[in-house]
N, C-alpha and C positions, 0 to 999 in steps of 0.2 A: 834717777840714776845719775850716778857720778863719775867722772874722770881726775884723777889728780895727778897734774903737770909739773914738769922741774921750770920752774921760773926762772929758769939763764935761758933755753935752746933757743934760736930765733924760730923755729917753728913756732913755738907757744906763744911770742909775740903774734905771729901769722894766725893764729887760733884765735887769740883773747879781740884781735881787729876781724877779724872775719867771720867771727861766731862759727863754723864748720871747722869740726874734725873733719881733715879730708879721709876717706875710703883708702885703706893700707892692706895689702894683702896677708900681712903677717902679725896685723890688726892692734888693736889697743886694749887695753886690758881695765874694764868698768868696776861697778861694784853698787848697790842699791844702800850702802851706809853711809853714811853725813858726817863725817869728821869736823870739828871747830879749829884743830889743828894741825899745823904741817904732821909736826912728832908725832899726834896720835894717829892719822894719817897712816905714817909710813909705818910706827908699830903695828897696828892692827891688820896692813894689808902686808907686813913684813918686806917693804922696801929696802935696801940699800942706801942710805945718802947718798952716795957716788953714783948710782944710777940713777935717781931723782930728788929731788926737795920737796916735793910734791905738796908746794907753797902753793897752787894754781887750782881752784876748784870749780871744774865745770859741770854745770849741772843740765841736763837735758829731759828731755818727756821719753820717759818708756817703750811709749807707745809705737814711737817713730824704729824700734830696734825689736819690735816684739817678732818670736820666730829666728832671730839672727842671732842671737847669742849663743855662744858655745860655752861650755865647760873646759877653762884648760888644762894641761896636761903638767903634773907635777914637774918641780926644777924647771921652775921658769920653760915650758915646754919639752923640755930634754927629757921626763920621766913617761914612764910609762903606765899608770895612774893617774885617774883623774883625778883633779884636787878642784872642788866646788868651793871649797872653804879653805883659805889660807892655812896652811902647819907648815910648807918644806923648810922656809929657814928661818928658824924660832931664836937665832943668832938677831935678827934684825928688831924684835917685838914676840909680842905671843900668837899674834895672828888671830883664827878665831870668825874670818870675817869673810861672807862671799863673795866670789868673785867670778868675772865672765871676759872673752872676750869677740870685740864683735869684728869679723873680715869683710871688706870688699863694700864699705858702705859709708856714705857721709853721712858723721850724726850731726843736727843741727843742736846748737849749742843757747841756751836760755839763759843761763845766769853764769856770768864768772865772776869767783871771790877770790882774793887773794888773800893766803893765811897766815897769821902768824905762828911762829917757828912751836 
């Protein structure tokens, strides 16, 4: 499973040194795809630039989140529809790509890669 990070926040600094996503109530948003790059990255999970670069790829075991993942809620939480699979803003990429996220839990963190653009 994956997490992709904007490589400026100093949080992500905090992340990439301490291996732990810390536990967020309003959670982080995964994805079981492997992207090689930021762009396809944020095409495929339909990012924003301005909200992430999502240059930062952390990768963790499954196993430790199995049972915790949620399905979130279209419009970036705001809709009311589930959206399992990336479509709501097809402005940013095509999307196309699952996605979850997980509340109220440290994921421990196994590989960080930093990606080109």
């Amino acid at each position: 499973m994956y997490r992709y990070a904007h490589s400026a926040l100093p949080r992500t600094q905090e992340i990439i040194e301490t291996k732990v996503l810390p536990a967020r109530e309003d959670g982080w948003y995964v994805t079981p795809a492997k992207f090689e790059t930021a762009s396809a990255a944020r095409a495929g999970l339909q990012i924003n630039p301005s909200w992430n670069d999502a240059a930062v790829r952390l990768q963790f075991d499954t196993l430790q989140v199995a049972g915790k993942l949620e399905v979130p809620r279209s419009l970036g939480g705001k809709g009311a529809a589930p959206e399992p699979i990336t479509v709501s803003y097809p402005e940013y990429g095509p999307g196309g790509y699952p996605q979850y996220i997980i509340r109220n839990t440290d994921v421990y963190v196994d590989t960080v890669s930093l990606l080109g653009p």
